[in-house]
C-alpha positions as CSV (number, residue, x, y, z in Angstrom):
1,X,-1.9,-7.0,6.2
2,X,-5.0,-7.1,3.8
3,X,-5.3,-6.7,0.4
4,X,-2.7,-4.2,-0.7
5,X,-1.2,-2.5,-4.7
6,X,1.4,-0.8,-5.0
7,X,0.9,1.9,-8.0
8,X,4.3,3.7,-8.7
9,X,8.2,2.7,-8.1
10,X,8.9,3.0,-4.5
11,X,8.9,1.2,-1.5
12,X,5.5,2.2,-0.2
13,X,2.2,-0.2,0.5
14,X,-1.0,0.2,1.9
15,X,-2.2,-1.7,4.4
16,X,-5.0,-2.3,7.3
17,X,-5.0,0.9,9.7
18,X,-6.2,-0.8,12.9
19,X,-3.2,-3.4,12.6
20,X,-1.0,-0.1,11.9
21,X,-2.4,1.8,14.6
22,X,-0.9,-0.6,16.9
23,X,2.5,-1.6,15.2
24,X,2.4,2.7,15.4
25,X,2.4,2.0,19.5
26,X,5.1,-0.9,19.4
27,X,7.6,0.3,17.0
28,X,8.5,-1.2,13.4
29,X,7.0,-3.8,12.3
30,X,7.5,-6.5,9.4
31,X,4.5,-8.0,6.7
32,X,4.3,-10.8,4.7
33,X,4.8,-11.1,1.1
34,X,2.8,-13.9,-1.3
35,X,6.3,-15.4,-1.4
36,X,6.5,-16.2,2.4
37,X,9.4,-13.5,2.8
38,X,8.8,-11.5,5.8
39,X,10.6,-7.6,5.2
40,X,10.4,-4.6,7.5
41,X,7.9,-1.8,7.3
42,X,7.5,1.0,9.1
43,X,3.9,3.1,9.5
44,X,4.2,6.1,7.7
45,X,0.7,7.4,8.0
46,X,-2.8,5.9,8.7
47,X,-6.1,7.1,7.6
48,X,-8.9,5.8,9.4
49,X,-11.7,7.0,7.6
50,X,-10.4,4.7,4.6
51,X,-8.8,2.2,6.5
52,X,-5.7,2.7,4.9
53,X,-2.2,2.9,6.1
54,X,0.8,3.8,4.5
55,X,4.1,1.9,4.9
56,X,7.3,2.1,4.2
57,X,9.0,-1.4,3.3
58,X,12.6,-1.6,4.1
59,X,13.8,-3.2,1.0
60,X,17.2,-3.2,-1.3
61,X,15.5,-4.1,-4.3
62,X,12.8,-2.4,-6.6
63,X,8.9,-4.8,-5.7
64,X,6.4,-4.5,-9.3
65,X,4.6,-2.0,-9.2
66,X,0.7,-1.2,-11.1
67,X,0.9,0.5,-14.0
68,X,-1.0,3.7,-13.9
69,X,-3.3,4.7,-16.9
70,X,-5.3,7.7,-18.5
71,X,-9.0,7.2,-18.2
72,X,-9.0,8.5,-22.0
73,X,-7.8,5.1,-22.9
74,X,-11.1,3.1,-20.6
75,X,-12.8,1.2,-23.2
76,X,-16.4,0.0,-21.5
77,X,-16.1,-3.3,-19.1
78,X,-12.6,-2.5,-18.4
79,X,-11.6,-2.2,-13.9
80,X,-11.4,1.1,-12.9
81,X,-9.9,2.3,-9.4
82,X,-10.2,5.6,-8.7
83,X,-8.0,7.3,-5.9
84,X,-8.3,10.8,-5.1
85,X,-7.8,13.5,-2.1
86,X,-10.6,15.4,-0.5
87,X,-9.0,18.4,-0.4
């Protein structure tokens, strides 16, 4: 489903909207981990000027998750990803 992070403990991903558009039309739909273990996942919501979707893996265990940081502690050179609304 693309590159994807997930960044806090839940069972949430982002994927490609255009493949989630459709899985939208034809019910649930299942992704691939790195492992080769196919789960369940379910489009939550799609943004399409970011081509992000949100999904909701059907899971019964916690997946690792990104630590998030305080951009008080960047030092210069380190990766920053910044994620915001535009409301």
């Amino acid at each position: 489903m693309g590159c994807r992070h997930l960044v806090e403990l839940s069972s949430n991903d982002t994927g490609d909207h255009k493949r989630a558009r459709e899985a939208d039309a034809d019910g649930p739909r299942s992704m691939l981990r790195p492992r080769g273990e196919v789960v369940g996942a379910q489009v939550v919501g799609v943004d399409r000027e970011t081509g992000l979707a949100l999904l909701k893996l059907q899971l019964d265990r916690p997946l690792p998750t990104l630590e998030l940081g305080d951009a008080e502690d960047l030092r210069p050179g380190e990766l920053l990803f910044v994620i915001r609304t535009l409301e």
